[in-house]
ZADO-1210 file (C-alpha; in nm, 4 decimals, padded with zeros to 6 digits):
<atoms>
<atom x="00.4498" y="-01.0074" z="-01.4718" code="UNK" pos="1"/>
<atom x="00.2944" y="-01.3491" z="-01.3756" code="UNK" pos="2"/>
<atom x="00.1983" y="-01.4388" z="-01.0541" code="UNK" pos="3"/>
<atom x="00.0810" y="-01.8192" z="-00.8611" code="UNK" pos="4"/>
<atom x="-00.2104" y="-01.7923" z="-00.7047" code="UNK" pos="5"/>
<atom x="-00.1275" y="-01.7935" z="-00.3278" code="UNK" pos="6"/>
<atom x="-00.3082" y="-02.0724" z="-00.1416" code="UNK" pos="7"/>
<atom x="-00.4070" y="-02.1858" z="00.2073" code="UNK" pos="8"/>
<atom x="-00.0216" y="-02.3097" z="00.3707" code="UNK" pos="9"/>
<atom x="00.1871" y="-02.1018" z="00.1462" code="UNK" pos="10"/>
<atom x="00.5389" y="-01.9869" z="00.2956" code="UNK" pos="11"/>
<atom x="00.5463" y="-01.6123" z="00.3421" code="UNK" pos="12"/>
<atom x="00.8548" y="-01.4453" z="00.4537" code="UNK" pos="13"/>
<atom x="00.8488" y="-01.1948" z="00.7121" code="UNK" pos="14"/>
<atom x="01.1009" y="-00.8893" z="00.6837" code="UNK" pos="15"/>
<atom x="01.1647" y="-00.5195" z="00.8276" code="UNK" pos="16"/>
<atom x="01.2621" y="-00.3110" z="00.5425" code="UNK" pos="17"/>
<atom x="01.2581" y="00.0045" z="00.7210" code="UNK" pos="18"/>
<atom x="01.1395" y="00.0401" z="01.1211" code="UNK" pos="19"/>
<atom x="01.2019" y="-00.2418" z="01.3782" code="UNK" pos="20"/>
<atom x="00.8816" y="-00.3201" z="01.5948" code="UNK" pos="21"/>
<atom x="00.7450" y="-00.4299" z="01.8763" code="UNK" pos="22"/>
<atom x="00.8701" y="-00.7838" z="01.9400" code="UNK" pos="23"/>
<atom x="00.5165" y="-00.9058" z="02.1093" code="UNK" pos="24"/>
<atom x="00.3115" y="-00.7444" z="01.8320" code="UNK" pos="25"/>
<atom x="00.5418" y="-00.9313" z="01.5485" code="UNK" pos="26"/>
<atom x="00.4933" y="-01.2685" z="01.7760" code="UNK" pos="27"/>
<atom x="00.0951" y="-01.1813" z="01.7642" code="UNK" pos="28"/>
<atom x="00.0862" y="-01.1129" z="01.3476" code="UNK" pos="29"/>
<atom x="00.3203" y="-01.4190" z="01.3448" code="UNK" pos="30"/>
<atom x="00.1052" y="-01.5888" z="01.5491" code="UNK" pos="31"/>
<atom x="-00.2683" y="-01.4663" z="01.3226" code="UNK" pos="32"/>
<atom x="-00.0687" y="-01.5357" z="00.9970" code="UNK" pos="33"/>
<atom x="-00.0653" y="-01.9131" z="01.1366" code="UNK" pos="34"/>
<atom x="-00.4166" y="-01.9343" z="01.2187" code="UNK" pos="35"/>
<atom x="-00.4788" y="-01.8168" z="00.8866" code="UNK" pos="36"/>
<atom x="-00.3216" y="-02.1282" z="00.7271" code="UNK" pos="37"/>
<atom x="-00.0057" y="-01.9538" z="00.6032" code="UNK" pos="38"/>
<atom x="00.3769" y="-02.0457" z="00.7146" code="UNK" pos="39"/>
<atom x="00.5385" y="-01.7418" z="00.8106" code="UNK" pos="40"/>
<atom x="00.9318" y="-01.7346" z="00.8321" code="UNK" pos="41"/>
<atom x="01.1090" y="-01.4486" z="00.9590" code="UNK" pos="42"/>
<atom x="01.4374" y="-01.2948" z="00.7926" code="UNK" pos="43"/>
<atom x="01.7841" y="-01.3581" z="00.9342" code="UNK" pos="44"/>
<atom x="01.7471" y="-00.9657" z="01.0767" code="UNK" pos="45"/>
<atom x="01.3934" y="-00.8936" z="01.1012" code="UNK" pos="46"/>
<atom x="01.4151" y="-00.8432" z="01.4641" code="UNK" pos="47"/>
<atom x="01.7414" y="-00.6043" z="01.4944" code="UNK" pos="48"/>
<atom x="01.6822" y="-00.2640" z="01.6238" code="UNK" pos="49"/>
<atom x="01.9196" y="00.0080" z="01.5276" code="UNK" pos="50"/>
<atom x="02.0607" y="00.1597" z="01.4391" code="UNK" pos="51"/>
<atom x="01.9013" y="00.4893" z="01.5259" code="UNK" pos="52"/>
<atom x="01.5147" y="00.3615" z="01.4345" code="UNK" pos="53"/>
<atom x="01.6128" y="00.1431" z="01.1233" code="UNK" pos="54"/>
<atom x="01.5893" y="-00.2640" z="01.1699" code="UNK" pos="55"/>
<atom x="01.9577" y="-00.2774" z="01.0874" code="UNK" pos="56"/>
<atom x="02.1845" y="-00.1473" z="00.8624" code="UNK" pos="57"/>
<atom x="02.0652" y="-00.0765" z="00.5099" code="UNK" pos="58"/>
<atom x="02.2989" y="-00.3993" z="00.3736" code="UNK" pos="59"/>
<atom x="02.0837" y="-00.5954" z="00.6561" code="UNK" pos="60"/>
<atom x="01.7623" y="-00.5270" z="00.5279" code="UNK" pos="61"/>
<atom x="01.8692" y="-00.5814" z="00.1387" code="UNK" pos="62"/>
<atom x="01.9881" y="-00.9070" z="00.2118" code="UNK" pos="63"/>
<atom x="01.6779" y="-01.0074" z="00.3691" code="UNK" pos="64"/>
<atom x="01.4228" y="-00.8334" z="00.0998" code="UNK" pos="65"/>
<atom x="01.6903" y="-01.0541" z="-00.1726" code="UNK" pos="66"/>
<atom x="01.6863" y="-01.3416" z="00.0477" code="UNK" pos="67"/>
<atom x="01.2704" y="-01.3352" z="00.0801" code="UNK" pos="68"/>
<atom x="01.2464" y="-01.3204" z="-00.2814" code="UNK" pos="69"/>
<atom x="01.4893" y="-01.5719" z="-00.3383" code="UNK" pos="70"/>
<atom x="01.3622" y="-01.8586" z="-00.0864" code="UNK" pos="71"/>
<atom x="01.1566" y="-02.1198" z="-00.2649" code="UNK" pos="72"/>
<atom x="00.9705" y="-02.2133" z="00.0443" code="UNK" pos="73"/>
<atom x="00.7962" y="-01.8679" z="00.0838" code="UNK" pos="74"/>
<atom x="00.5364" y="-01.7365" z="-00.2083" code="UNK" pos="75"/>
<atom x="00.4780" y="-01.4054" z="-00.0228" code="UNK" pos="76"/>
<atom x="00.7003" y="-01.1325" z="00.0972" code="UNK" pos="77"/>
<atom x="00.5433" y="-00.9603" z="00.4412" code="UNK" pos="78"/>
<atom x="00.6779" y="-00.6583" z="00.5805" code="UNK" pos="79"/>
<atom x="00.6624" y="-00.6577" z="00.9901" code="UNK" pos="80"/>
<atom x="00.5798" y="-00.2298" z="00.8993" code="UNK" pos="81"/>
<atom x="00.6507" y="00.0764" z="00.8037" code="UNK" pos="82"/>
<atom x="00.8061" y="00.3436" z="01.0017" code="UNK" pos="83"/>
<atom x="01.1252" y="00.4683" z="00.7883" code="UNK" pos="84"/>
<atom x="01.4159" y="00.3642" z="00.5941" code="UNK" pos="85"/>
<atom x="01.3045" y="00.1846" z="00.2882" code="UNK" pos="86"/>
<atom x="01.4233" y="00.4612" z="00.0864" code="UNK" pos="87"/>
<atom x="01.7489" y="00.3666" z="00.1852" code="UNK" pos="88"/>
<atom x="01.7530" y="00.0253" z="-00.0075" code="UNK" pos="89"/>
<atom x="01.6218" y="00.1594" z="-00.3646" code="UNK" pos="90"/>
<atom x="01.9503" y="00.2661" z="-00.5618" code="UNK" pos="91"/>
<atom x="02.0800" y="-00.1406" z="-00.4421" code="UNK" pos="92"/>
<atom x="01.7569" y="-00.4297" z="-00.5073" code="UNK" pos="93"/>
<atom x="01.8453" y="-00.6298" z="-00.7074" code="UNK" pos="94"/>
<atom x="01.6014" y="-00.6336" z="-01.0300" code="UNK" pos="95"/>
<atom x="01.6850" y="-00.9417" z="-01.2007" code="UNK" pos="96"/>
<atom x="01.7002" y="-01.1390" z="-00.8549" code="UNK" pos="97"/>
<atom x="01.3165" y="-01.0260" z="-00.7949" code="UNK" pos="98"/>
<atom x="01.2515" y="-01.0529" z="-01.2067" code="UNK" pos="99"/>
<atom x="01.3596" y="-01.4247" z="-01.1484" code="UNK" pos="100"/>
<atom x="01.1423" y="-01.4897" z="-00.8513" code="UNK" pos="101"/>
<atom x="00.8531" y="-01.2729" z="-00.8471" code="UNK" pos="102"/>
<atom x="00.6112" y="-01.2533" z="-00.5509" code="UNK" pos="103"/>
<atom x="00.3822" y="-01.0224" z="-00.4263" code="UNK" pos="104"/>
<atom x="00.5123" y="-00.7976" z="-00.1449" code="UNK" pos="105"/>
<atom x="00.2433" y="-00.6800" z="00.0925" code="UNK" pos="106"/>
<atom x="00.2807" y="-00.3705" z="00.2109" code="UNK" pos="107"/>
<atom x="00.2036" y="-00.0064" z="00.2902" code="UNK" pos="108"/>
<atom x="00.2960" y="00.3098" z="00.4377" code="UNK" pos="109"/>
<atom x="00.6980" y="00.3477" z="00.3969" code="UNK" pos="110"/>
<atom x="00.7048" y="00.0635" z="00.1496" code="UNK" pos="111"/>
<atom x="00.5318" y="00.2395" z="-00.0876" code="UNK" pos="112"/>
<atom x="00.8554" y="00.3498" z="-00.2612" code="UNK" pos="113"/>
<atom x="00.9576" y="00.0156" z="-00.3389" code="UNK" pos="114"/>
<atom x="00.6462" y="-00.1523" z="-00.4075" code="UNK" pos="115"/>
<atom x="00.6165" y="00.1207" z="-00.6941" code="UNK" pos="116"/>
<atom x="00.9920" y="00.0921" z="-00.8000" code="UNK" pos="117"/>
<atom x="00.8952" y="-00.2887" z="-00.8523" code="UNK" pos="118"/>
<atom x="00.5869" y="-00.2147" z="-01.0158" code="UNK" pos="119"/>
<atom x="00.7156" y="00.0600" z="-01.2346" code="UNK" pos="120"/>
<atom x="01.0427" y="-00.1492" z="-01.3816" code="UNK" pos="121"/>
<atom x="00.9052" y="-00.4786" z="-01.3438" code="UNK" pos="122"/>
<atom x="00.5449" y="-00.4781" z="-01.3479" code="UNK" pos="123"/>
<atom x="00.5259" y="-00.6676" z="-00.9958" code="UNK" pos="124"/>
<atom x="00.2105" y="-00.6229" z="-00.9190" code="UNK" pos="125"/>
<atom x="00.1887" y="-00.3849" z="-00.5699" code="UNK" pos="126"/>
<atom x="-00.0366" y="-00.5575" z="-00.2513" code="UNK" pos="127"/>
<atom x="-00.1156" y="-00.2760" z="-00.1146" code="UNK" pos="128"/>
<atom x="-00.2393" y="-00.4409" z="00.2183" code="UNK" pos="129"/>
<atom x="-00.1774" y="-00.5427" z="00.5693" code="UNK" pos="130"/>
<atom x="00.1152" y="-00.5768" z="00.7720" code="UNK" pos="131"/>
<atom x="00.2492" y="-00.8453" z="01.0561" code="UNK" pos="132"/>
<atom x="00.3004" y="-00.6254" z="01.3337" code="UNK" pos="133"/>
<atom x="00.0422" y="-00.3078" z="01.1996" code="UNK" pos="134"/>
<atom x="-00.2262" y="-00.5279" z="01.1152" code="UNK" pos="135"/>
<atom x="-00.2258" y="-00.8943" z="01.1639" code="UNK" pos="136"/>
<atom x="-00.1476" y="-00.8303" z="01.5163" code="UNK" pos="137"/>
<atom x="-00.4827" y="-00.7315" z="01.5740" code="UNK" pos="138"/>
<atom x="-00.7768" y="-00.8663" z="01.6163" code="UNK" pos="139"/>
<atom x="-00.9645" y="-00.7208" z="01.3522" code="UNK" pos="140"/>
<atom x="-00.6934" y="-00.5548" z="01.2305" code="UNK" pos="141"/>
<atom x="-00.7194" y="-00.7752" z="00.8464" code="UNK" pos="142"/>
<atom x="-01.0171" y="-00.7181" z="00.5572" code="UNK" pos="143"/>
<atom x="-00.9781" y="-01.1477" z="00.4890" code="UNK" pos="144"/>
<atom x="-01.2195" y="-01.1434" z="00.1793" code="UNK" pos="145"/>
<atom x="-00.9846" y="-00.8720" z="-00.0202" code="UNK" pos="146"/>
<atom x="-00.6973" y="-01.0223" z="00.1266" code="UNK" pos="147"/>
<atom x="-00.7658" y="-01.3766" z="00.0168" code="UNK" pos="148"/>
<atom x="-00.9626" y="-01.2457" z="-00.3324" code="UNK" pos="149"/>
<atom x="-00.6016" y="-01.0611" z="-00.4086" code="UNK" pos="150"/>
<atom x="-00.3588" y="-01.3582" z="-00.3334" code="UNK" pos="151"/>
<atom x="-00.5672" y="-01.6384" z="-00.4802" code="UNK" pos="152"/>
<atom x="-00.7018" y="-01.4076" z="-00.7949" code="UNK" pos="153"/>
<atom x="-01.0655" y="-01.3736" z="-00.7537" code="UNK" pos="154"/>
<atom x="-01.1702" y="-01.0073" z="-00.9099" code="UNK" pos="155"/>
<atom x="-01.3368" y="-00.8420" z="-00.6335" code="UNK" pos="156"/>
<atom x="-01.5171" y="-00.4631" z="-00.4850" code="UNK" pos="157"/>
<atom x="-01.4836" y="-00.2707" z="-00.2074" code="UNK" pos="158"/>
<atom x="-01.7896" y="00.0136" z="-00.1103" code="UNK" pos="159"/>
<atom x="-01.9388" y="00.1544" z="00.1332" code="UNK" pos="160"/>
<atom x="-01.8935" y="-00.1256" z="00.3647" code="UNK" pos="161"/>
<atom x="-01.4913" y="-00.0964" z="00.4069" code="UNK" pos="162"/>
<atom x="-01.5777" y="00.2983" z="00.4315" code="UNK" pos="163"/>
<atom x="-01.5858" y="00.4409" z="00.0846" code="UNK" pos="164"/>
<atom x="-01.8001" y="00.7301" z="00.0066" code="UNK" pos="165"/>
<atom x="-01.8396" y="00.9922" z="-00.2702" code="UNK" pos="166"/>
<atom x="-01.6639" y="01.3438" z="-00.2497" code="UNK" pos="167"/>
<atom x="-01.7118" y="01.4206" z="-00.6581" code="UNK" pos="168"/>
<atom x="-01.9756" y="01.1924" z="-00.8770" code="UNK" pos="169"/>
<atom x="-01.8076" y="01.0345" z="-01.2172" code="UNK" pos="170"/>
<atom x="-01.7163" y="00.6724" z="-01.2973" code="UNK" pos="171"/>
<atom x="-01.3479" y="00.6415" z="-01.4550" code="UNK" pos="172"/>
<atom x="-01.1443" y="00.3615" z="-01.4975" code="UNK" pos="173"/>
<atom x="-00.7579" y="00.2645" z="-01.5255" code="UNK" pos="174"/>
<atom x="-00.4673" y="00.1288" z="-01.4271" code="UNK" pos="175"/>
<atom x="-00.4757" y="00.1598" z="-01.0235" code="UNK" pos="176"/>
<atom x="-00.1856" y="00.3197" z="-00.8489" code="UNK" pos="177"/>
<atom x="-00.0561" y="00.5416" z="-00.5542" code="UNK" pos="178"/>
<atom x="-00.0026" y="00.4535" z="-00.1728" code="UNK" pos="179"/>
<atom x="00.0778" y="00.6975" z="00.0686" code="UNK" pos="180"/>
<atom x="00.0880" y="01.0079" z="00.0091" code="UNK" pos="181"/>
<atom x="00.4145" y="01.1732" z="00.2218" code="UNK" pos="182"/>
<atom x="00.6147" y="00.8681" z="00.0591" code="UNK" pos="183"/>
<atom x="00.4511" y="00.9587" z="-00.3026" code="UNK" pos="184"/>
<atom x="00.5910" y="01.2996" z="-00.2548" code="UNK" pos="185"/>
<atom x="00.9099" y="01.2632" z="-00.1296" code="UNK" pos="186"/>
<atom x="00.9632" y="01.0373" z="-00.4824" code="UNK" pos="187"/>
<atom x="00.8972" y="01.3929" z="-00.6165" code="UNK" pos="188"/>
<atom x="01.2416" y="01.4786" z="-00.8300" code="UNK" pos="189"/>
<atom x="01.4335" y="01.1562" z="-00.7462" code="UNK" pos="190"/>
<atom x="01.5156" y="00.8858" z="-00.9934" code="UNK" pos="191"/>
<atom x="01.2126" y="00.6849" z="-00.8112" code="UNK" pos="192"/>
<atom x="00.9807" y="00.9049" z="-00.9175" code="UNK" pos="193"/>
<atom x="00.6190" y="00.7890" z="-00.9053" code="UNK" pos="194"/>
<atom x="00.4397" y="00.7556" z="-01.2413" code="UNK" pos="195"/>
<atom x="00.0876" y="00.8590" z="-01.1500" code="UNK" pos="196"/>
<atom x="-00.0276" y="01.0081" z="-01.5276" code="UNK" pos="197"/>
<atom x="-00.3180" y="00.9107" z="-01.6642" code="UNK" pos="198"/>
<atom x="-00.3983" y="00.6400" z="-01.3632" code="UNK" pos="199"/>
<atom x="-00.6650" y="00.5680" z="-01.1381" code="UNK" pos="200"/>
<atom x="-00.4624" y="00.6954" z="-00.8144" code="UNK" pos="201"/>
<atom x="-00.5053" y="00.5952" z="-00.4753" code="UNK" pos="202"/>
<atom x="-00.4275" y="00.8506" z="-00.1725" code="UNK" pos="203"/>
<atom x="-00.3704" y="00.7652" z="00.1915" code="UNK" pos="204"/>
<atom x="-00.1722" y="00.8775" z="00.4634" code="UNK" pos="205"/>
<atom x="-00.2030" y="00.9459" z="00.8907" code="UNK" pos="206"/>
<atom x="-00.1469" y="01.1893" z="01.1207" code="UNK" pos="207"/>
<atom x="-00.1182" y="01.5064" z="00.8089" code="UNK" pos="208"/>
<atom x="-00.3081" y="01.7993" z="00.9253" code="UNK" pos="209"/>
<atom x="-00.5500" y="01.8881" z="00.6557" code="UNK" pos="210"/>
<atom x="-00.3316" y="02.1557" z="00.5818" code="UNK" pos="211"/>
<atom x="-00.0548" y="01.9462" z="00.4755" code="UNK" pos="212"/>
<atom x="-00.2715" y="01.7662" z="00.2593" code="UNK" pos="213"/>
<atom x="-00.3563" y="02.0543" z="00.0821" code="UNK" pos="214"/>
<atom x="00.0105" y="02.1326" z="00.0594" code="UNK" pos="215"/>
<atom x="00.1005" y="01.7871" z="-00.0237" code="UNK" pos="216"/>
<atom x="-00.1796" y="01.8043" z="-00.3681" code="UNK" pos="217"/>
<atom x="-00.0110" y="02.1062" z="-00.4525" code="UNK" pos="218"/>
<atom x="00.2919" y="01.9800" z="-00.4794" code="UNK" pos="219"/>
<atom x="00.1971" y="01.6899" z="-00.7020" code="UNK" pos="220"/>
<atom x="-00.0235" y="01.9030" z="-00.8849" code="UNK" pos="221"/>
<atom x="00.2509" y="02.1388" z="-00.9671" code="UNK" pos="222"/>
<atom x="00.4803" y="01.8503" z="-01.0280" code="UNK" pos="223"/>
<atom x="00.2843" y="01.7415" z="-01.2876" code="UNK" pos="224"/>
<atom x="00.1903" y="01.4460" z="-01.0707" code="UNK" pos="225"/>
<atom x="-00.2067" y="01.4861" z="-01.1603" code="UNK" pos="226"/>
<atom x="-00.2196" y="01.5456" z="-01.5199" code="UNK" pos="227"/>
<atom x="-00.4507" y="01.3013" z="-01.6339" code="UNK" pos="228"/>
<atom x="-00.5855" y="01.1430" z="-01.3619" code="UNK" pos="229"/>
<atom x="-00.8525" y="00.9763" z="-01.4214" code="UNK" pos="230"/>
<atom x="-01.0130" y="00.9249" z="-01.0461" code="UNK" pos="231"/>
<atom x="-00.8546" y="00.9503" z="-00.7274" code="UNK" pos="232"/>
<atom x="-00.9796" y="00.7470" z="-00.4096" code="UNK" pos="233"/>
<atom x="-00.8554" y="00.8575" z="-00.0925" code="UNK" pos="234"/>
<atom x="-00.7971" y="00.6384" z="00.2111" code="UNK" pos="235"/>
<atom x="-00.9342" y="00.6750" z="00.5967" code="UNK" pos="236"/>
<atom x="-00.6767" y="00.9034" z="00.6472" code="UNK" pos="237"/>
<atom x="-00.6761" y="00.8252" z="01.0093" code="UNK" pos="238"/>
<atom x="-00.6193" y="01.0729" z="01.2248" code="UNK" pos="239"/>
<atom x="-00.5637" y="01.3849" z="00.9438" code="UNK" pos="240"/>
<atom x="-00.7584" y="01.6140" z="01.1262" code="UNK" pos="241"/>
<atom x="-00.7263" y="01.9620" z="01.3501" code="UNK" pos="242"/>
<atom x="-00.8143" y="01.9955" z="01.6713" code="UNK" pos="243"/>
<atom x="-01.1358" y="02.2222" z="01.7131" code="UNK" pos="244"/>
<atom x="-01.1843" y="02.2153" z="01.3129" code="UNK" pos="245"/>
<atom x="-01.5149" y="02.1344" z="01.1564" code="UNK" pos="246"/>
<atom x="-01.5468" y="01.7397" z="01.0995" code="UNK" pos="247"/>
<atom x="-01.4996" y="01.7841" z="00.6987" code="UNK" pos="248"/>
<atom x="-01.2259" y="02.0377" z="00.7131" code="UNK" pos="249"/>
<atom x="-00.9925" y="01.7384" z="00.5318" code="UNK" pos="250"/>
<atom x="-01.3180" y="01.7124" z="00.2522" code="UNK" pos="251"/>
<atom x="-01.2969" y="02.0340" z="00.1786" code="UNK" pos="252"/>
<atom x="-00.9277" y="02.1115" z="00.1522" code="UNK" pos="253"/>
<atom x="-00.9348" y="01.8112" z="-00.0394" code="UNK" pos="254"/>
<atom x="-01.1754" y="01.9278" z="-00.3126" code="UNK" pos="255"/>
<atom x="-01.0593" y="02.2951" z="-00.2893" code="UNK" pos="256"/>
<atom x="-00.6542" y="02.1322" z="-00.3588" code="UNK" pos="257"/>
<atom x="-00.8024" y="01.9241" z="-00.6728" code="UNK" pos="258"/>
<atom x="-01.0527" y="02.1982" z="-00.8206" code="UNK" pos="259"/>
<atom x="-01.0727" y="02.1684" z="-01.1671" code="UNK" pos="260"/>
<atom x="-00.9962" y="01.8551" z="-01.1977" code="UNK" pos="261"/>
<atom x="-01.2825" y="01.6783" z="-01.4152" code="UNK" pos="262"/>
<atom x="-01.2569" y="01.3387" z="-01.2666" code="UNK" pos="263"/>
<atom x="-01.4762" y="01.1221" z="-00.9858" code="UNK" pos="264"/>
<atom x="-01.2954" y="01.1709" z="-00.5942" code="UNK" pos="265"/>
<atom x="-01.4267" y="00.9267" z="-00.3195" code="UNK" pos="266"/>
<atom x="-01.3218" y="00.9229" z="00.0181" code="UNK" pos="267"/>
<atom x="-01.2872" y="00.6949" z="00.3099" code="UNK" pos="268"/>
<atom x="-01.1727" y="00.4170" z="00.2003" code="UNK" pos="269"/>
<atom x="-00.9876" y="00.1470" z="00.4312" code="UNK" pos="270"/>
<atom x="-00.6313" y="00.0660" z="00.3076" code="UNK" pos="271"/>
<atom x="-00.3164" y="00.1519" z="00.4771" code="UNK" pos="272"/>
<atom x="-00.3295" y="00.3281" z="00.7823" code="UNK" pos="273"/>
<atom x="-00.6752" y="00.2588" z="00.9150" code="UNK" pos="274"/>
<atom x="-00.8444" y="00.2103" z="01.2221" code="UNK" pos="275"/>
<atom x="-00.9541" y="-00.1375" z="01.1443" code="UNK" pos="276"/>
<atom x="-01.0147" y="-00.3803" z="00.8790" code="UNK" pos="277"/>
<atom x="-00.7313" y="-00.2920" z="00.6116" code="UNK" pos="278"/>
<atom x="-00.8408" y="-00.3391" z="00.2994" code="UNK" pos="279"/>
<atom x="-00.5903" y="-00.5042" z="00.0867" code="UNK" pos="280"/>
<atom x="-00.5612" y="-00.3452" z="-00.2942" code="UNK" pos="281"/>
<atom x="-00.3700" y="-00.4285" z="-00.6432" code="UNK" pos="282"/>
<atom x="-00.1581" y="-00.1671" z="-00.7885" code="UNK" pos="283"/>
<atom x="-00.0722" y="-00.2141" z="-01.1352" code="UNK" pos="284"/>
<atom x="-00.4381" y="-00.3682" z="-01.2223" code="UNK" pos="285"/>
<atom x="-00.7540" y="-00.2274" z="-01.4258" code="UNK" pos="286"/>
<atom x="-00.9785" y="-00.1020" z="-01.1988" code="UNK" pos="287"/>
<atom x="-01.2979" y="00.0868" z="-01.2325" code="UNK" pos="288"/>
<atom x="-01.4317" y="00.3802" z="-00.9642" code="UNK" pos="289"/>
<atom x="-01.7771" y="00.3910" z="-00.9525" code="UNK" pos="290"/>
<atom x="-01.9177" y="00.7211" z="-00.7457" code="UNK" pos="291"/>
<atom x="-02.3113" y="00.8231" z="-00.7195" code="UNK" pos="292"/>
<atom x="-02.5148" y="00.7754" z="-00.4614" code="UNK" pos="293"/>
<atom x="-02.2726" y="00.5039" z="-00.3396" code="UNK" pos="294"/>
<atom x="-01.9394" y="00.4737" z="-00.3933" code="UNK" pos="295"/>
<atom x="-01.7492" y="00.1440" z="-00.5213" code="UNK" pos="296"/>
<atom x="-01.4025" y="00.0386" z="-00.6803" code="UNK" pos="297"/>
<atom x="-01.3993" y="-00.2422" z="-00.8630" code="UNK" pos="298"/>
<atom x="-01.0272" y="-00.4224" z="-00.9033" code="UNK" pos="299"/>
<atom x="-01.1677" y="-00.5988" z="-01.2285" code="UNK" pos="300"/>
<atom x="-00.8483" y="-00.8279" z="-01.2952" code="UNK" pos="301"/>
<atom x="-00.6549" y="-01.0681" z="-01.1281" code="UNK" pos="302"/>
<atom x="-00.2895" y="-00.9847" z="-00.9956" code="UNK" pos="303"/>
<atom x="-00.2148" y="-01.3741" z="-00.9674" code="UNK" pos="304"/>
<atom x="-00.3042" y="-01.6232" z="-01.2594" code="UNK" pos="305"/>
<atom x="-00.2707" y="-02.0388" z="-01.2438" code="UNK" pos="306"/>
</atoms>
């Protein structure tokens, strides 16, 4: 699916698809997005709370994800965060409405069901990056070179420096795809299930014990969800540890869930749910994993052509 490259000024709509947030972080991402040159516009009901921890009803938020796509004066569709509730719209966007006015939709964490359903029967393109009130917010709380490489189409890498490192040496490339992790596995047996065969699959979540990580591979190992990978890179994964556990207890459930598994496994890297400097990827784009001494992913094409 063809995208415009996103320029300096562009309209970007601003929605809550799942949790409401903080009013005075949403006024500080609000307030970042403008210093950034962007013209951010919030949605009719980005701001309601409830009920229970949604930002409205379900009908609420689909009218504002249709309305973002729909708006000619926006070229971006922001999500405020995460949280929960997404799930909730799935079975009711409206395909041909996004078909006919395709943007990219950056998000994470919760959103990663629809950014996939998108990408899956539409091949949107999924910008896997920071949010208003999780990210922009913040003071250094954006990676601005992968940000601005994704939107404007510049091919670009990520190493070392945004926290990648190796866990398994190999160099594969393919089609790049995941999010996080919980979300990927709840898709498990639904209509929404994710296709992750035969890509290069990126893996993040926060707060999992490394227990439930291991439990979590399992799953989509047994689901069928691994055959063929061809690499996996796996984010920060803030805050996945156990208290009074060795440091790499997370490493080594990790490469203990995904033994035998002939493919190249890095670690670290900064997209999603990260303690600083989220690192904005391109699902649905070739992308090449390079792991040795160093560790690199490549996103070789652009998501957004002239």
């Amino acid at each position: 699916m063809s995208l415009s490259p996103i320029e300096a000024g562009a309209g970007i709509s601003v929605i809550s698809p799942a949790s409401f947030a903080i009013p005075e972080r949403v006024d500080q991402g609000l307030e970042r997005l403008s210093q950034l040159g962007y013209s951010p516009r919030l949605g009719s009901n980005t701001q309601t709370r409830g009920p229970l921890f949604f930002a409205g009803s379900p009908r609420q938020r689909l009218e504002d994800l249709h309305a973002a796509f729909a708006n000619p004066e926006a070229q971006v569709v922001a999500a405020v965060r995460g949280g929960y509730g997404s799930n909730y719209l799935l079975d009711e966007i409206d395909l041909e409405l996004i078909r006919q006015h395709p943007k990219p939709l950056l998000a994470y964490s919760d959103m990663t069901g629809i950014q996939l359903h998108l990408l899956d029967q539409l091949g949107l393109p999924a910008f896997h990056g920071p949010m208003v009130a999780a990210d922009f917010y913040l003071e250094d709380g954006v990676h601005l070179e992968s940000l601005q490489s994704a939107l404007t189409g510049r091919p670009y890498s990520v190493g070392s420096a945004e926290g990648l490192r190796t866990l398994r040496p190999s160099t594969a490339r393919g089609t790049l795809y995941g999010g996080c992790l919980s979300i990927l596995v709840s898709l498990i047996g639904t209509k929404w299930e994710p296709a992750t065969e035969n890509k290069l699959l990126f893996i993040e979540d926060v707060g999992a014990r490394p227990y439930q990580v291991d439990r979590m591979l399992w799953q989509m190992r047994q689901a069928g969800k691994l055959n063929g990978v061809r690499g996996i890179v796996f984010g920060e994964m803030l805050g996945c540890t156990s208290p009074g556990a060795p440091e790499n207890l997370l490493e080594e459930a990790i490469l203990s869930a995904l033994d035998g598994l002939d493919i190249p496994i890095a670690f670290g890297l900064r997209s999603g749910h990260v303690s600083r400097q989220n690192v904005t990827l391109i699902f649905g784009i070739e992308a090449e994993l390079r792991a040795g001494d160093k560790a690199y992913l490549d996103l070789m094409e652009p998501a957004v052509r002239p």
